[in-house]
N, C-alpha and C positions, 0 to 999 in steps of 0.2 A: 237177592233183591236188596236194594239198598229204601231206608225212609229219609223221604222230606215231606215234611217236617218232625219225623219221629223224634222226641225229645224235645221238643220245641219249648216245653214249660223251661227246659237248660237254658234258653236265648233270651236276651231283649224283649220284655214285651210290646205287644204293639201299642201304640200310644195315638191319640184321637186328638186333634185341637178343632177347637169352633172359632173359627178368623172374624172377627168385625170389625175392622179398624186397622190401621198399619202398626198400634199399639202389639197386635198378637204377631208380626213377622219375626220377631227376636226369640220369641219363644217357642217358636218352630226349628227356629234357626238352631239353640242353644241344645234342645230335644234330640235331634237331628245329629249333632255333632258329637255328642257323648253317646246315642247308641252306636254310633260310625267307631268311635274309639274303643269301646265296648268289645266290636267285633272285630280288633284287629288292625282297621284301617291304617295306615300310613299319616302321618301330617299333614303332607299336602290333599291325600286322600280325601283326609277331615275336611280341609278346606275346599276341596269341588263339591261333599257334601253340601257344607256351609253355602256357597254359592247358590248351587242348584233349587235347594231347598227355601232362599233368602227368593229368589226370582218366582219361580211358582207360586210363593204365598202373596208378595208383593201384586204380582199379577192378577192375582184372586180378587183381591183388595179393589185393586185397579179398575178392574173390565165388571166384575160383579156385586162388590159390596160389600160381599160376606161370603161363606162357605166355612169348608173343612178339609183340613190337612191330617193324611191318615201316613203314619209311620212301622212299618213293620219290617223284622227280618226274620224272611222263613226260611234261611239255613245258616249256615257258619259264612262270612265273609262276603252276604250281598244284603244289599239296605232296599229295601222299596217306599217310594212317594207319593201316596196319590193327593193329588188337589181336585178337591168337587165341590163343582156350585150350582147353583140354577138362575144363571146370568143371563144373560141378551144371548148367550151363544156367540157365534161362531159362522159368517156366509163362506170362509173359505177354510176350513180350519187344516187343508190340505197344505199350505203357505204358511202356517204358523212356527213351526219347528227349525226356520230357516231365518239364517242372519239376514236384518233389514227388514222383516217384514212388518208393523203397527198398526194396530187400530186406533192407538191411541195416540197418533202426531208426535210419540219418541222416536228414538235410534230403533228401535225394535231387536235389539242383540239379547233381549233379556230369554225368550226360550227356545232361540239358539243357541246359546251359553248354557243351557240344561242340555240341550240334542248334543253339544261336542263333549260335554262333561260326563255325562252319563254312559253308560254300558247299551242299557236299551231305553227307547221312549216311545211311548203308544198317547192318542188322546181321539174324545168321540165327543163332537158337539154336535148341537140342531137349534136352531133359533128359534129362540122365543124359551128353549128348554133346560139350556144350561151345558156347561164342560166339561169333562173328569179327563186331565192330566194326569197319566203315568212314567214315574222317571224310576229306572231301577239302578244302582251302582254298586259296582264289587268293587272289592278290597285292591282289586288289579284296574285301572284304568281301561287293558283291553280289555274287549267281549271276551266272553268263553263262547265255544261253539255253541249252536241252541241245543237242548234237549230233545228227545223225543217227543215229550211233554211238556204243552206250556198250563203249569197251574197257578190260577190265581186267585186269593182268598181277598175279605173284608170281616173281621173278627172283633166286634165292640164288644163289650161290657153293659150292660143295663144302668142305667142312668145314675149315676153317684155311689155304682160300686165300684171295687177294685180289681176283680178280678172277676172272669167271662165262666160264666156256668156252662158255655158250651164248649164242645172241643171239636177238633178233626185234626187227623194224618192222613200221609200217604206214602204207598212202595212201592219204588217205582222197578222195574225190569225194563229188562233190552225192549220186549216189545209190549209191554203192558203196563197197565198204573191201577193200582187198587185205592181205595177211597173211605174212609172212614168220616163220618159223620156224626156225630153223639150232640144231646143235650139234658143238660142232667136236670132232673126235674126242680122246679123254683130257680132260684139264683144266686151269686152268690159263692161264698169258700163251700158249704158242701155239694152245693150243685157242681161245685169245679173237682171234687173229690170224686165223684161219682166219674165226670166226663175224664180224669186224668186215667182212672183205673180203667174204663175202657181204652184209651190210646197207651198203655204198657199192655193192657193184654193182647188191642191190634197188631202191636210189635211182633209177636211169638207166631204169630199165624200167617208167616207168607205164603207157606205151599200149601192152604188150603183154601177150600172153595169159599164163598163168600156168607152160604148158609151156615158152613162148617163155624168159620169165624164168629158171626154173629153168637153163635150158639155159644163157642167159648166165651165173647165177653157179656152174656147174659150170666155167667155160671159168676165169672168175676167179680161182676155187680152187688151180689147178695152183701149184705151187710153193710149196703149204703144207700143211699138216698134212693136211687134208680135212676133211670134214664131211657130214652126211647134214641134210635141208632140204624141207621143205614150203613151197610158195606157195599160196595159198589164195583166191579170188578171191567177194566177197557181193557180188550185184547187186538190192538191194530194190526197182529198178525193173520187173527181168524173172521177179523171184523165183529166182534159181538159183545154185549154186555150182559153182564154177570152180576145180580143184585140179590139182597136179602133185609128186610129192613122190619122195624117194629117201631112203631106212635108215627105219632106226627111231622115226619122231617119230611119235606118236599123233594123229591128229585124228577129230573125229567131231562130228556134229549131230545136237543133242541135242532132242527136243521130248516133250511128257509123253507118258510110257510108252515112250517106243522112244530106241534109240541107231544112227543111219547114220555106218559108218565113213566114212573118205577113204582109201583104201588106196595106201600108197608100194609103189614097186618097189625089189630089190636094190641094191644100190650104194653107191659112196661119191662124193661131188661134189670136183670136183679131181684123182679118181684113176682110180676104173673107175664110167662109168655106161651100164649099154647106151639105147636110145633111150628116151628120158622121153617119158612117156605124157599127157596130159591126158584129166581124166572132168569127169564134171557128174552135179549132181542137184536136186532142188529144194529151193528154203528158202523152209519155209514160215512163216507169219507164227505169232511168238511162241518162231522158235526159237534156241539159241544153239549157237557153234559152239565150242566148246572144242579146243585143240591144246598139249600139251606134249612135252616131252624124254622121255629114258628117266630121268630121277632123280624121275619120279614112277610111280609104280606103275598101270599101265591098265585094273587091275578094279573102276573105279568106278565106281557105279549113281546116279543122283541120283536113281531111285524111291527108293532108302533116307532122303531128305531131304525130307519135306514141305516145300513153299513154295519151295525153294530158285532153283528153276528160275525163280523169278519176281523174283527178289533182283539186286540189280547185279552186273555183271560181276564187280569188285572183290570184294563178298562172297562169288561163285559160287567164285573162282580160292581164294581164301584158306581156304576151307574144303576146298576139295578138296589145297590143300599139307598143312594139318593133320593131314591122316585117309589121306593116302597117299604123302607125300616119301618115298623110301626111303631118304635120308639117306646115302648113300656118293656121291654124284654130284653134277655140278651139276645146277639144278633149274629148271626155267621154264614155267608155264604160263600161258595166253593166250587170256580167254573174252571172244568180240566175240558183242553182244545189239541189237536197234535199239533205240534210245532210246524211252521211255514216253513 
């Protein structure tokens, strides 16, 4: 089994901007282009970032007002982009991605120049709601083939800190993805000690069960803070899910019309956990499994979102940070889909 993002504290971190003005496009831009250099990229590379990333914000600005530009790279040599607002939306947002298309009476080449630039590009608007733009680019101009697995995170920090007391990884296999989840209790550098030490101990436990693992990075935890942590185990071969979980971390599988929880037991990892349980259930084809922290809010329906269920990972997580971060905590959520 190979991790993404195992190691990921080694990468870029991701970096958050709050856009209000066309004053904030240069600082996306600038942001943008040094984690692209950071990971490798090429010069011209650099500059399709530049581009890419100069258009989405611009566009933000443009059609919405305001928003947020999220920058992350979750492996060696790809950059991800989301742009989220809660703008007028979108009546055709099927036309947007294609040269010539405007709402706003320009040339409209601005995110078609993101669709030719980019590797892959996803986006999910509803009027009246607002539009989370995803642009991902590798270090190689062509696509890579898709993965098995498409995963996609949203990973903030709590409000004026530096670094996210929460964590997650994952490992992936030919036909499975394991999932890790962690958040380390308060916020902050030892709540991030606590969630680091769980994702090096998830490292060590590929060939075991998902209770097994849990168990080891409880044992892990002792002499830090604590944390409360879901393992989460999709096997597209046998069709079924494999979980173990302790505190308060949300997971459920989602498929159209229904929501099946994962249900954690009491506890904190590191301090008091009575015996960790392991369940299953099935996964079925077309569904995705969504897992966050408590800094986002768990009364989310994705019947209220046409289409969405059907949108990238990345789009799925970024739209659901918009419409329910609660903003006093760290924040992390974590939607794994099989690849189209």
């Amino acid at each position: 089994m190979t991790g993404t993002p195992a190691g990921q504290h080694r990468l870029p971190p991701p970096v958050r901007f709050e856009v209000r003005d066309p004053s904030g496009v240069g600082a996306v831009r600038r942001a943008a282009a040094d984690i692209a250099a950071r990971l490798g990229f090429s010069s011209p590379r650099v500059s399709d970032v530049a581009i890419v990333t100069t258009e989405l914000t611009t566009n933000l600005v443009k059609h919405a007002g305001q928003g947020e530009v999220l920058i992350s790279a979750p492996e060696p040599g790809i950059l991800n982009v989301l742009a989220i607002d809660r703008g007028p939306g979108l009546l055709r947002p099927q036309d947007v991605l294609r040269d010539g298309y405007s709402t706003a009476g320009t040339a409209g080449t601005g995110l078609g120049a993101v669709h030719r630039l980019s590797s892959s590009t996803d986006l999910h608007s509803l009027p009246g709601r607002g539009t989370v733009v995803w642009a991902q680019l590798g270090a190689q101009p062509e696509p890579a083939p898709p993965p098995r697995f498409d995963v996609g995170a949203v990973h903030v920090p709590y409000p004026g800190e530096l670094v996210n007391g929460d964590g997650w990884a994952t490992l992936v296999g030919p036909s499975s993805v394991r999932l890790l989840v962690v958040d380390g209790l308060g916020h902050g550098t030892h709540a991030r000690q606590a969630s680091q030490a769980a994702e090096v101990s998830f490292g060590t436990t590929a060939h075991q069960r998902p209770g097994a693992a849990l168990d080891a990075i409880h044992g892990a935890l002792r002499g830090t803070r604590g944390a409360v942590g879901l393992v989460v185990e999709l096997d597209a071969d046998e069709r079924r899910v494999r979980f173990a979980g302790i505190g308060n971390i949300t997971a459920a599988v989602v498929v159209p019309g229904a929501r099946h929880g994962l249900l954690s037991r009491d506890g904190t990892l590191g301090q008091e956990a009575r015996r960790i349980a392991e369940s299953e259930m099935n996964w079925p084809p077309g569904a995705a499994l969504i897992a966050h922290s408590d800094g986002l809010g768990g009364s989310w329906n994705l019947n209220q979102y046409p289409g969405l269920l059907t949108r990238t990972s990345s789009v799925i997580a970024g739209v659901l940070y918009r419409d329910f971060v609660r903003g006093r905590d760290d924040a992390t959520i974590v939607v794994i889909r099989e690849s189209a």
